[in-house]
C-alpha positions in Angstrom: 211.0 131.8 -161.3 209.9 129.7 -158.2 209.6 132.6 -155.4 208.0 129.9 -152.8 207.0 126.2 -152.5 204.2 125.9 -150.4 203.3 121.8 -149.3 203.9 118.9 -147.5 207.4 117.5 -146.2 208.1 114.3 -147.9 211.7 113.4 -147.0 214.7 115.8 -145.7 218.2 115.4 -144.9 221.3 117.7 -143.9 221.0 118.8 -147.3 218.7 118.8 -148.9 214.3 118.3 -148.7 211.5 117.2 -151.3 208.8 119.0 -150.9 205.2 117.1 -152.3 203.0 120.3 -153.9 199.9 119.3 -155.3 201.2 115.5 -156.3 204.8 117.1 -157.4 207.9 116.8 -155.7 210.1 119.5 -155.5 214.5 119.0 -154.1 215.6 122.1 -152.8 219.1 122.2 -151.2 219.2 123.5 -147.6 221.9 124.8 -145.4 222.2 122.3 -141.9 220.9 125.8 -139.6 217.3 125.3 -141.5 217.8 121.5 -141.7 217.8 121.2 -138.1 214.7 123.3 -137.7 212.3 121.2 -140.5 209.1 120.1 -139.5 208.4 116.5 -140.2 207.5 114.3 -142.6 203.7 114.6 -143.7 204.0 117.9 -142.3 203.5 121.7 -144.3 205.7 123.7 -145.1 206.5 127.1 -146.7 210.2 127.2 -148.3 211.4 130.5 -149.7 213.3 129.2 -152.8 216.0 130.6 -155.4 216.5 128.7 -158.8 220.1 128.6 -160.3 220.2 127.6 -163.8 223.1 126.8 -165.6 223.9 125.1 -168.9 224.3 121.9 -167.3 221.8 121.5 -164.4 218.7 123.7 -162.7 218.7 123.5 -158.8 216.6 124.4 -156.3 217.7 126.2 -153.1 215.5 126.4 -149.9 215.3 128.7 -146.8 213.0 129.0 -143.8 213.7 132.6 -143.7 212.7 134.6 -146.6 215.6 137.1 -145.4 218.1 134.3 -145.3 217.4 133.7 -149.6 218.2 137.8 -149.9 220.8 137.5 -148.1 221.8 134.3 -150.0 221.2 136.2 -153.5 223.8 139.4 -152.1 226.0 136.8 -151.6 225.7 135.3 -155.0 226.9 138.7 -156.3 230.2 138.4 -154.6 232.6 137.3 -157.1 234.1 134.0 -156.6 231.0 133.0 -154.6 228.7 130.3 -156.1 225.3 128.8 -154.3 227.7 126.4 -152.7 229.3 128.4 -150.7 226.7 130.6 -150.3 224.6 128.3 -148.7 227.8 127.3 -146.6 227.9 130.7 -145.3 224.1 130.8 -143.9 224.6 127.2 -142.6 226.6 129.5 -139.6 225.4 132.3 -140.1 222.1 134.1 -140.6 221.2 136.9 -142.8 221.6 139.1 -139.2 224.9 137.7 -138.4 226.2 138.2 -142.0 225.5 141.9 -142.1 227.0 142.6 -138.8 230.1 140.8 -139.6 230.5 142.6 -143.0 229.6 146.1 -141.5 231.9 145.3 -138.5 235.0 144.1 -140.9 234.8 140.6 -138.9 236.7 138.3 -141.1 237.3 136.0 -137.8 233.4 135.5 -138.1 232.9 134.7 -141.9 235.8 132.7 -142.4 234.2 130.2 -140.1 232.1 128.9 -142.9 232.9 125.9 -144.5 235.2 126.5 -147.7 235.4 130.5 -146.8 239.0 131.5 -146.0 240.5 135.0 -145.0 240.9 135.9 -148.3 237.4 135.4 -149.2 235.9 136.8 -146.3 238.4 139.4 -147.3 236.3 140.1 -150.6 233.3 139.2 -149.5 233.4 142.2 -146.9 234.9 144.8 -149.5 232.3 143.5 -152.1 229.3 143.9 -150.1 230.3 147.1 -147.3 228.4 149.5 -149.8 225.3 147.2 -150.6 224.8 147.7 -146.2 223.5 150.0 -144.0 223.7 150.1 -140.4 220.3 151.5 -139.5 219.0 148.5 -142.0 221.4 145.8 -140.1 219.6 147.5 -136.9 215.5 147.2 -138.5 215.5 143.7 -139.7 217.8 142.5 -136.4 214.9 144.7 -134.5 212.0 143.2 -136.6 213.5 139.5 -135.8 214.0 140.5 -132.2 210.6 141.0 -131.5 209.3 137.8 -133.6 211.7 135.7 -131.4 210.9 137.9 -128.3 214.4 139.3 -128.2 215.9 139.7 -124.5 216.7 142.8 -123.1 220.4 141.9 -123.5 220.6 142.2 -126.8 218.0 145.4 -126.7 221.0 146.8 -124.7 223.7 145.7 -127.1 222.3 147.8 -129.6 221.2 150.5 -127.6 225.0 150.9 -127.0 226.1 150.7 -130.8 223.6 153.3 -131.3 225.4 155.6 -128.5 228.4 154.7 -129.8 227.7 156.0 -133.0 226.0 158.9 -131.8 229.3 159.9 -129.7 230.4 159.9 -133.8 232.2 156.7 -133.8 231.9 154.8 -136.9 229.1 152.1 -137.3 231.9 149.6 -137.8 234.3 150.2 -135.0 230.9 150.8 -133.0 230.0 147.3 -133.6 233.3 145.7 -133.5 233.7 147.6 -129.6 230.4 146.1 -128.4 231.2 142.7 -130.1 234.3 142.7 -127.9 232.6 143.5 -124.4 232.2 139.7 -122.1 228.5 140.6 -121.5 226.4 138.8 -119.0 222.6 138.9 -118.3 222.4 141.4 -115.8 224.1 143.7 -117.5 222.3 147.2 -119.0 222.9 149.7 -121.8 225.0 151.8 -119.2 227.4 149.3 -118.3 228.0 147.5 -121.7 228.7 151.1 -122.9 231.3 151.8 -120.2 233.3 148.9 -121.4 232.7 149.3 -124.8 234.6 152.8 -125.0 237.3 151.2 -123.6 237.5 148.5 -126.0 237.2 151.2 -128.6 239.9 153.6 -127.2 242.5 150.3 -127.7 241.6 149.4 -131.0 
């Protein structure tokens, strides 16, 4: 098993990349988010990498993120799901969005993936609900916050989910009631509560 390449970029597209390590060059396919987000050519690079073999070919698949390949290999366990359209899926979406959506029931969200229908968000949601946790949607969309120095919006979106849920709403119609408030930037925890309970009443 590759876990990581760890080199120098020698060609990328939309794709897909070759990465040089030690005189070798290794194509990974790559979802368009991480595409647009590559470093140059001659430049180094660390690509978190899963390897699909199959009777009739080996390939290589690449992320930036190292959550973005877990979340690529829950996605894998999804039936009906191959790295195609896995890899569709995070070229929308990342690994935080994913888990949101499924612990939310937002098939509006998934289905906006290329080659993902309702029906397949459908399954992909009802497949995956019970491999989810809130609290560890909430830790790694924390832990990601702070490495991208998160704004205090979205501190105060989640400050509200947890009130929500602490009021002993469900996680799910928690985050679905916060998902439907029109924020702005001046807006706190306070006031993005407020009209969360009453998006949540009318659901």
């Amino acid at each position: 098993m590759i876990a990581y390449l760890r080199g120098t970029v020698a060609a990328v597209t939309q794709t897909r990349i070759v990465i040089e390590v030690n005189g070798v060059g290794f194509q990974a396919f790559i979802n368009s988010r991480d595409a647009s987000c590559m470093p140059g050519r001659g430049e180094e690079i660390i690509l978190y990498t899963y390897l699909s073999v199959r009777e009739d070919a080996m390939q290589l698949f690449g992320f930036l993120d190292e959550d973005d390949l877990e979340m690529f290999r829950l996605l894998l366990t999804v039936s009906g799901v191959g790295p195609k359209a896995g890899l569709g899926i995070l070229s929308v979406l990342d690994a935080d969005d994913i888990r949101f959506a499924v612990l939310s029931d937002d098939v509006k969200t998934i289905s906006r993936a290329p080659g993902i229908g309702g029906k397949t968000a459908k399954k992909l949601i009802l497949e995956l609900k019970d491999k989810l946790s809130l609290e560890d949607a909430f830790e790694k969309k924390l832990a990601h916050s702070e490495e991208a120095a998160g704004t205090p919006l979205d501190d105060a979106k989640s400050e509200a989910v947890q009130a929500l849920t602490a009021l002993g709403y469900s996680g799910s119609d928690a985050l679905r009631a916060v998902r439907g408030v029109e924020t702005t930037e001046d807006m706190d925890t306070e006031a993005i509560l407020k009209q969360a309970l009453r998006v949540i009443t009318s659901m």
